[in-house]
C-alpha positions as CSV (number, residue, x, y, z in Angstrom):
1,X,-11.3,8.3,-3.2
2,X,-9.2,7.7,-0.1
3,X,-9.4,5.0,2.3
4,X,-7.3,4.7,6.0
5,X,-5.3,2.1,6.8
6,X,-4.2,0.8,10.6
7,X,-0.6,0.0,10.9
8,X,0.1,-2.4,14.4
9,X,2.7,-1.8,16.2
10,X,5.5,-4.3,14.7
11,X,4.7,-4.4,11.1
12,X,7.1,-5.3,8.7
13,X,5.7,-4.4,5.5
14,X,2.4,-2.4,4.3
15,X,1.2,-3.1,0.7
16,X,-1.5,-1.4,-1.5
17,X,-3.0,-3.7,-4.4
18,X,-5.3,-2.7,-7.1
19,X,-5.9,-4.2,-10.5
20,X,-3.2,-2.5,-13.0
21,X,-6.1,-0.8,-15.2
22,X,-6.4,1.5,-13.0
23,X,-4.4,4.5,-11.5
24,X,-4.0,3.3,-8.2
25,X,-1.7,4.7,-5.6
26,X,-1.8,8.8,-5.9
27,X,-0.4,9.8,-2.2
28,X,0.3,8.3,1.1
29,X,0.3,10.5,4.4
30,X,1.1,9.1,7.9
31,X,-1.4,11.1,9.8
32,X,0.9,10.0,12.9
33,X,4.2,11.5,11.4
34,X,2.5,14.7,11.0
35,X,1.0,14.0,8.3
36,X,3.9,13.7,6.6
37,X,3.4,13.0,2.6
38,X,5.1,8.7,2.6
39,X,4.4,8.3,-1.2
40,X,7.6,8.2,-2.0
41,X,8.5,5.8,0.5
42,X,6.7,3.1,-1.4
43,X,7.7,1.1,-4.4
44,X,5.3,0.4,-7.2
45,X,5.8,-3.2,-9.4
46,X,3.2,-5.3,-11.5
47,X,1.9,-9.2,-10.9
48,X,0.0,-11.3,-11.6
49,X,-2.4,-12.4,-9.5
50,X,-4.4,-15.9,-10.8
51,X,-7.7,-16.5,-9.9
52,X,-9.5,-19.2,-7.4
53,X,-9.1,-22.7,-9.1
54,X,-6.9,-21.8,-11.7
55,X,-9.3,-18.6,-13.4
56,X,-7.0,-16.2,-15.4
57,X,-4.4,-14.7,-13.6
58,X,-5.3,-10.8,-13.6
59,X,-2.3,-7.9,-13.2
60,X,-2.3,-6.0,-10.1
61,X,-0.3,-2.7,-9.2
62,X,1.5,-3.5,-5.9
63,X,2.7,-0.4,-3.6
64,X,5.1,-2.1,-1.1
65,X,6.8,-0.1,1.7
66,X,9.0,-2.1,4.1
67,X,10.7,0.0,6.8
68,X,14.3,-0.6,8.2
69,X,13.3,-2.0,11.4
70,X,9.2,-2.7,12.4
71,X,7.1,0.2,13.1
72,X,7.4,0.8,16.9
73,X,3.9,2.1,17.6
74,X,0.9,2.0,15.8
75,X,0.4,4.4,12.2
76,X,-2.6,5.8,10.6
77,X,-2.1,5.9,6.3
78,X,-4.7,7.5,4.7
79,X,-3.9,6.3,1.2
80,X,-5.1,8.7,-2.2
81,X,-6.4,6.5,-5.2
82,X,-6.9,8.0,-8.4
């Protein structure tokens, strides 16, 4: 499935979670680039992630994209899971 994401004007950093037994993060576009394909632009690494009141700590696939300087204006990511 796919799911869009709402970047504010001013962000710093846009990260994608999901737990690590799955495929996560297929494809990024910026539908205000023109709809040009970010996936590459983001950088994958594992945690863990533990629980409320100290359950298990699970492992999570993190996508991570932090841009030189903030976004200027708003973006629109519609983000590709698999």
């Amino acid at each position: 499935g796919s799911l869009t994401i709402n970047v504010p004007a001013g962000t710093q950093r846009v990260c994608i979670a999901c737990e690590a037994t799955k495929t996560g993060v297929t494809k990024v576009i910026n539908q205000t680039a023109m709809n040009a394909d970010v996936t590459a632009t983001f950088t994958q690494s594992t945690v863990n992630v533990e629980g409320a009141e100290g359950y298990t700590a699970k492992e999570y696939k993190v996508w991570t994209f932090e841009p030189a300087v903030p976004y200027e204006n708003a973006a629109t990511l519609v983000v590709t899971l698999g």
